[in-house]
C-alpha beads as a LAMMPS data file, in Angstrom:
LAMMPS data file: protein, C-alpha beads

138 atoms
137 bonds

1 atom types
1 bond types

-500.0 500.0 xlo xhi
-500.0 500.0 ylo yhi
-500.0 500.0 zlo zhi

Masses

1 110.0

Atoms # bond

1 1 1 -270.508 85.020 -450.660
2 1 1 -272.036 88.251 -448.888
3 1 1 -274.095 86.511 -447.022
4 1 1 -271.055 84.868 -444.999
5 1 1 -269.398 86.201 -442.189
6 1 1 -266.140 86.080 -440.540
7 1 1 -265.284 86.065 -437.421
8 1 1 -262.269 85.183 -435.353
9 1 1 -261.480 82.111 -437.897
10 1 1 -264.767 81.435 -438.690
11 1 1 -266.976 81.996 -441.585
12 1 1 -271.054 81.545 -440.855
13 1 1 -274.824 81.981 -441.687
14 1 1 -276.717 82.251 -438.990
15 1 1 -279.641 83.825 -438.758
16 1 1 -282.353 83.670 -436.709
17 1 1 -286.385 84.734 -437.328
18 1 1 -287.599 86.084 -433.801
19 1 1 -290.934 86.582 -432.477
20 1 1 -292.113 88.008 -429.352
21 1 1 -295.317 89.053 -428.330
22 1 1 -296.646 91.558 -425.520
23 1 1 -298.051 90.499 -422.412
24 1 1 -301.362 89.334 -422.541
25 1 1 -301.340 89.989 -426.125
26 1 1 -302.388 93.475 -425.256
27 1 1 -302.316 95.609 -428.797
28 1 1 -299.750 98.378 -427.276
29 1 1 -297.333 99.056 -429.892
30 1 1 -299.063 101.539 -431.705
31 1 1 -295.712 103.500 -432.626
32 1 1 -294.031 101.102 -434.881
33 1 1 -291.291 103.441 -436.393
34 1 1 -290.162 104.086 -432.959
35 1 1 -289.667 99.833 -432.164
36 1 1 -288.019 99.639 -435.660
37 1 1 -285.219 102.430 -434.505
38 1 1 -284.873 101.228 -430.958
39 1 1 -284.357 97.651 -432.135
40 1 1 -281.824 98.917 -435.456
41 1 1 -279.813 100.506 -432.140
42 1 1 -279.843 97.622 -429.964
43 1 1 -278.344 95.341 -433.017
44 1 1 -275.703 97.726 -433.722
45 1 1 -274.919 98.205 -430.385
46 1 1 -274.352 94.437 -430.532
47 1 1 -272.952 94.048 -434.007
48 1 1 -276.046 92.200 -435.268
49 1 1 -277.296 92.724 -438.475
50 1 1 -281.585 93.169 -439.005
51 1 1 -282.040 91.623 -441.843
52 1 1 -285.981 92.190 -441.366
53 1 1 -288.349 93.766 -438.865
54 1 1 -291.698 93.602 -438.146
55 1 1 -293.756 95.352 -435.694
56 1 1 -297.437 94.396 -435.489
57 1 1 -299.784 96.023 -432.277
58 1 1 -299.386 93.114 -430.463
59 1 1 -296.022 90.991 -431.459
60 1 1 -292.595 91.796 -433.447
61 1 1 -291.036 90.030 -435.893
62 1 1 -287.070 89.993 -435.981
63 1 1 -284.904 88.583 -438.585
64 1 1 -281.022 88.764 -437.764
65 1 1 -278.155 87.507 -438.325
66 1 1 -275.636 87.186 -435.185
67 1 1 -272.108 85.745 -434.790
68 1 1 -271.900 81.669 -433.965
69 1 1 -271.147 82.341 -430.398
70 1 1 -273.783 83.719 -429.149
71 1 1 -277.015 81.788 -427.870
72 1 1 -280.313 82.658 -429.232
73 1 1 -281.880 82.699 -425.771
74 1 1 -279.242 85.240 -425.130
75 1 1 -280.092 87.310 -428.104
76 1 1 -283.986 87.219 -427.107
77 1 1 -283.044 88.143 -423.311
78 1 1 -281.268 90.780 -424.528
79 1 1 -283.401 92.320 -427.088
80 1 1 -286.948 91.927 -425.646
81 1 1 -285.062 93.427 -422.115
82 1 1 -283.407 96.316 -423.709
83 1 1 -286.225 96.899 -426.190
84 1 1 -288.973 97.134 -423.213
85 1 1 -286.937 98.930 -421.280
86 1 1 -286.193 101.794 -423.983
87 1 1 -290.404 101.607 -424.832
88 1 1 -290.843 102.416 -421.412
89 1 1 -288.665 105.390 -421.418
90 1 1 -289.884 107.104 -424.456
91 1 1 -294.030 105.947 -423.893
92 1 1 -294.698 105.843 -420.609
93 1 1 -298.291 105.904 -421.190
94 1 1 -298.902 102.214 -421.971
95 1 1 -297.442 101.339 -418.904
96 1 1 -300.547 101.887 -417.703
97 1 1 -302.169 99.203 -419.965
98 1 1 -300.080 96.565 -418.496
99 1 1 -300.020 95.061 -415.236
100 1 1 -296.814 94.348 -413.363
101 1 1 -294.273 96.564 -415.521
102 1 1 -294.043 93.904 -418.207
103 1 1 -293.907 94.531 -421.359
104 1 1 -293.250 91.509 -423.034
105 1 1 -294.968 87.429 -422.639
106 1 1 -292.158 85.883 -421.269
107 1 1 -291.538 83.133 -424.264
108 1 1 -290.418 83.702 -428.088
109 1 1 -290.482 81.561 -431.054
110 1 1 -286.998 81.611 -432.778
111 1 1 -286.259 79.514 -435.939
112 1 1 -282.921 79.410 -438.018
113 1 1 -282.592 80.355 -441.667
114 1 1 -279.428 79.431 -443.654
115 1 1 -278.377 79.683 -447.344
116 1 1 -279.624 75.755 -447.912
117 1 1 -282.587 73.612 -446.870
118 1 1 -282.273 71.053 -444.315
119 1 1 -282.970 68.340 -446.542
120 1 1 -279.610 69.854 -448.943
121 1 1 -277.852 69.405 -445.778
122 1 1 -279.166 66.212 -445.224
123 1 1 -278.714 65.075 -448.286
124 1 1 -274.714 65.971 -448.254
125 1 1 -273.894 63.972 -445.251
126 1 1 -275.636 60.979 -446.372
127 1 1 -273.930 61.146 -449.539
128 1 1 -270.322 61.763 -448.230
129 1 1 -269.220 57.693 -448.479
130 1 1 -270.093 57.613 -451.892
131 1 1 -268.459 60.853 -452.617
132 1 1 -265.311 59.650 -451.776
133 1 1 -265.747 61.403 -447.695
134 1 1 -263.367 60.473 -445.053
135 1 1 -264.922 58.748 -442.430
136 1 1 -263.382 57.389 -438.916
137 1 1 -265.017 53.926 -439.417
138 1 1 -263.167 52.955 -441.981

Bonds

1 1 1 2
2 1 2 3
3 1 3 4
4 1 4 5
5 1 5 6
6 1 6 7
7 1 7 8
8 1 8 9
9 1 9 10
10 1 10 11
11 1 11 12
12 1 12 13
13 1 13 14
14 1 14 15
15 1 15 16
16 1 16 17
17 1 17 18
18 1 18 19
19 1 19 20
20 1 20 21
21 1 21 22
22 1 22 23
23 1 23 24
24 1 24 25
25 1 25 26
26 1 26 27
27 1 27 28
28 1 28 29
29 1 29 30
30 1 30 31
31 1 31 32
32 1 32 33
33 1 33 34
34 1 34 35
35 1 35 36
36 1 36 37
37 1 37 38
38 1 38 39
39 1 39 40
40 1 40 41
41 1 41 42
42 1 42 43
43 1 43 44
44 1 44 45
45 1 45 46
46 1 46 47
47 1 47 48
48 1 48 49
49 1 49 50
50 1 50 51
51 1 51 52
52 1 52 53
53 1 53 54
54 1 54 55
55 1 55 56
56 1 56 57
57 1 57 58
58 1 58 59
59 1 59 60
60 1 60 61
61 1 61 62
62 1 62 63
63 1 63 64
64 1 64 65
65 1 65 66
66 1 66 67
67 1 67 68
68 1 68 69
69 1 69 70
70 1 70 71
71 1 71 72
72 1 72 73
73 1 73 74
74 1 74 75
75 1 75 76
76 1 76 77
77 1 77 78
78 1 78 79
79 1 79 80
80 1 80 81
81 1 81 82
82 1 82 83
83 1 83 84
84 1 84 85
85 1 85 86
86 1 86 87
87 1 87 88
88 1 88 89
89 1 89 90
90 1 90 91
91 1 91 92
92 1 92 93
93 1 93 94
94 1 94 95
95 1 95 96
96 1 96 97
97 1 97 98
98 1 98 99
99 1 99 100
100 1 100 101
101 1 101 102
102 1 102 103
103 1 103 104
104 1 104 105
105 1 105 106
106 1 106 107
107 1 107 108
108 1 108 109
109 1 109 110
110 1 110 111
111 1 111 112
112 1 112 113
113 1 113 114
114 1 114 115
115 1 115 116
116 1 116 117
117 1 117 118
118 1 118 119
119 1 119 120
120 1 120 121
121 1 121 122
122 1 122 123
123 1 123 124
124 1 124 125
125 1 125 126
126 1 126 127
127 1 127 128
128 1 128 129
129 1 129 130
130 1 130 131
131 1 131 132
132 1 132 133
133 1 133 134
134 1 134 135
135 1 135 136
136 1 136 137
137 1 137 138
């Protein structure tokens, strides 16, 4: 059950697969230790757990699991803000490779991961009449 967490009379799964890529695509992030530690600090700061991390010239992959009351699109605001803004401080020098001060596209791709498949879940809830389930149209 480590892969469950509790919080405030809840226990969840959620984690979410990030991916972000630079403006224009432009191959900037040539210091990927660096992303890895700013990012490990922005999830702690937060109390969200990397579960992997990615950092490629031009895109990063993030893998985390967050609490069930947050919004993804928060998490991505928060992360590709914070993360661009703490690049900028320790590399100024590929500001000059971008135009406009951004960092960052403005989308993201974010997909969910749990402990079962879709179909499993699926599967359960079709099955809960003939397992004996309560349901409200009875």
């Amino acid at each position: 059950m480590s892969d469950f967490i509790t919080y405030n009379g809840s226990i969840c799964n959620i984690n979410y697969h990030f991916v972000w890529v630079t403006k224009y695509r432009k191959q900037v992030l040539t210091f990927p230790d660096d992303v890895k530690a700013i990012l490990q600090a922005i999830c702690d700061e937060n109390g969200w757990t990397i579960r992997s991390v990615e950092v490629m010239p031009d895109h990063v992959h993030l893998f985390i699991t967050t609490p069930p009351f947050i919004a993804p699109s928060v998490i991505a605001k928060i992360v590709k803000g914070s993360l661009a803004r703490k690049i900028f401080i320790a590399h100024p020098e590929i500001t000059s490779e971008l135009w406009g001060g951004h960092l960052w596209s403005s989308s993201y791709y974010c997909g969910t991961a749990g402990t079962v498949t879709a179909e499993t879940v699926r599967r359960y809830i079709e099955n809960q009449r003939q397992r004996g389930g309560v349901s409200s149209h009875d």
